[in-house]
C-alpha positions in Angstrom: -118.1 255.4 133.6 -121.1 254.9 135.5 -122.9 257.6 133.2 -123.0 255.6 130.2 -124.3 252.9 132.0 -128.1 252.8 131.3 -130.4 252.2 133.9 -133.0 250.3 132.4 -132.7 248.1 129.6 -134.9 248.1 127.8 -133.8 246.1 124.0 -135.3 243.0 124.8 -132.6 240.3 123.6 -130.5 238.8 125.7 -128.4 240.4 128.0 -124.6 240.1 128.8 -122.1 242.7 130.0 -121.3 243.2 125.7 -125.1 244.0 125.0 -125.1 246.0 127.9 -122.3 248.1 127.0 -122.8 248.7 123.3 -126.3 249.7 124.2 -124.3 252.4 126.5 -122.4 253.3 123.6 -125.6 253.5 121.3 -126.9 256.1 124.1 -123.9 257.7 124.3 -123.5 258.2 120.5 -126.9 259.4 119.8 -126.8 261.9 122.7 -123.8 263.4 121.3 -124.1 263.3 117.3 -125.8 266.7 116.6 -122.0 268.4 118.8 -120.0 266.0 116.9 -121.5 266.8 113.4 -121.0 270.4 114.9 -118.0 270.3 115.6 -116.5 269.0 112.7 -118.3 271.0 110.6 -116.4 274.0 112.5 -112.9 271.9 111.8 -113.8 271.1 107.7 -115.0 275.4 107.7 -111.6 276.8 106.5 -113.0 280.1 106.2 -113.1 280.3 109.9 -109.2 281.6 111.9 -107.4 278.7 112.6 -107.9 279.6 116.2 -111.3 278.3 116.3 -110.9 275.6 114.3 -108.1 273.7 116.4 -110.0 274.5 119.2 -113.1 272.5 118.2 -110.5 270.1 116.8 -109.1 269.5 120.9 -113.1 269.4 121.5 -113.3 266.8 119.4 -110.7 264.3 120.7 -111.6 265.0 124.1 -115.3 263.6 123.9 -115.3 259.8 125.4 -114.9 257.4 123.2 -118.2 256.3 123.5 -119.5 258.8 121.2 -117.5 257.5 118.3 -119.3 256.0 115.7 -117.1 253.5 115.1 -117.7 252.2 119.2 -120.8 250.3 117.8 -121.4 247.3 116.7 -123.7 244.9 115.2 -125.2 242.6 117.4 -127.8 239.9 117.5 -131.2 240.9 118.8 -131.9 237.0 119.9 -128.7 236.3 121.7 -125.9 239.2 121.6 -124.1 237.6 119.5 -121.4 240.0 117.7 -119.9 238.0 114.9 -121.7 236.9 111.9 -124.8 239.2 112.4 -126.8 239.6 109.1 -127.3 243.4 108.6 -131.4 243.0 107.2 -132.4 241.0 110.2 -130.3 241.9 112.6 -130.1 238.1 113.8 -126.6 235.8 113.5 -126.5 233.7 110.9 -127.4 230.5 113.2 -130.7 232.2 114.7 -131.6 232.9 111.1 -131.7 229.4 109.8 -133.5 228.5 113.0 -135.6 230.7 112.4 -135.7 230.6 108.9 -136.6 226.8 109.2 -139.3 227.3 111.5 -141.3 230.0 109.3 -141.2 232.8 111.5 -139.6 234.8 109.0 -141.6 236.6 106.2 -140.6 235.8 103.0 -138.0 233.4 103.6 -137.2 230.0 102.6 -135.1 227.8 102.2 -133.2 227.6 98.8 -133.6 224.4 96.3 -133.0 224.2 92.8 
């Protein structure tokens, strides 16, 4: 486990044993996309003996599950928060309107009609 650990973080939120581990699992995925896209390019290739194909297939399940894409989530970049996290800003919806309110978003305000 300790190799998915990363040494330095460097995201510059804050930082709690969740924001450290799905920044692990960001690692983890991006180091292993290109054998994963690979390898189940190999499994989809029925022109290939079946052989081959199951054996990229036990490949596949055997990777950690940290290379899953479906490992990571969204997370707020102010304070690693991983529910309500709007996707454009990559802030929860509280640090938005904070933020929001105080101006220190571009092309933002608040609605009235």
């Amino acid at each position: 486990m300790s190799m998915f650990r990363p040494k330095k973080m460097d995201i510059g939120c804050y930082v709690n044993k969740w924001v450290m581990r799905d920044n692990a699992k960001r690692k983890a995925f991006e180091a292993a996309e290109p054998e994963r896209q690979a390898l189940r390019y190999i499994i989809a290739n029925t022109t290939l003996p079946q052989r081959t194909r199951a054996i990229a297939q036990l490949q596949l399940t055997q990777m950690h599950a940290y290379t899953r894409p479906t490992q990571i989530k969204n997370r707020c970049t102010m304070g690693g928060i991983g529910r309500s996290v709007l996707r454009a800003f990559k802030i929860s919806r509280y640090n938005f309107r904070m933020q929001a309110l105080a101006g220190n978003l571009p092309g933002v305000k608040k609605a009235s009609w």
